[in-house]
C-alpha positions, 0 to 999 in steps of 0.5 A, a space after each residue: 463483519 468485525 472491525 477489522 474487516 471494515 479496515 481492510 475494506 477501507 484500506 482497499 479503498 485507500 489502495 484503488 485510489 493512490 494506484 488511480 493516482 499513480 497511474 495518471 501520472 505514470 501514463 505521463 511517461 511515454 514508456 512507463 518504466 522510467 524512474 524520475 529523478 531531479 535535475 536543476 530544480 524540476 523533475 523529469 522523467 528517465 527520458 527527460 520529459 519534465 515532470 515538475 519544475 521549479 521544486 525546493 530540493 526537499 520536495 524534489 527528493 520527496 517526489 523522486 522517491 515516491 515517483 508512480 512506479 514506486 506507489 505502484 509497487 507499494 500498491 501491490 505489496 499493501 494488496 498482498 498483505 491484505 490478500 494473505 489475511 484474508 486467506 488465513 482469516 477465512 473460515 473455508 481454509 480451516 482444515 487446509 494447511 499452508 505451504 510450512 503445514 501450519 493448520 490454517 485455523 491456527 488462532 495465533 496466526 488469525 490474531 497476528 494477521 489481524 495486527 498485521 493489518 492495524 499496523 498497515 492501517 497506521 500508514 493510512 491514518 491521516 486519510 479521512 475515514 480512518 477511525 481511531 478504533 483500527 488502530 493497532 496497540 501494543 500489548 
């Protein structure tokens, strides 16, 4: 297992926990779809139900931004992006080609995964367990 593979196992980790996190407080919205928005210091959901009160106008527009339908979806892209390395990085896909024929045992393609992926890393960084020597550096 390489350092990078520990990475992305960690990040899975990262993954699972925010999309849990997010659907706790998504199930607070009774229909699941609403956006959140602010209104008069407080949160509420897109049929009104409050979600917090008594916000400074930073922390309302941090938190709208950042409602669970939004944290679920980047859940969904960040678990896309470590799907397709771990495709192109897996050694059974060697003689297989990808959908513009590119040999999936292409080199370059495995190392611009991999810097994918350390790049994804550095969102995750303040988190405890991150470890610096997963950290993408540019060349």
């Amino acid at each position: 297992m390489t350092d990078v593979d520990d990475l992305v196992t960690w990040l899975r980790e990262q993954i699972t926990e925010d999309r849990q996190v997010a659907h706790a407080a998504h199930s607070r919205v009774e229909h699941g779809t609403e956006r959140w928005y602010g209104k008069d210091a407080r949160i509420v959901d897109g049929v009104g139900h409050l979600i917090v009160t008594h916000s400074w106008v930073n922390e309302i527009a941090h938190i709208v931004r950042h409602d669970p339908r939004t944290v679920l979806a980047q859940c969904d892209a960040h678990e896309a992006i470590l799907d397709l390395f771990e495709y192109v990085c897996d050694s059974s896909n060697d003689q297989r080609s990808d959908e513009q024929g590119v040999l999936m045992s292409n080199p370059v393609a495995r190392r611009r995964m991999r810097d994918v992926v350390r790049r994804l890393g550095l969102a995750y960084r303040h988190r405890p367990g991150y470890r610096d020597e997963w950290r993408w550096k540019s060349a």
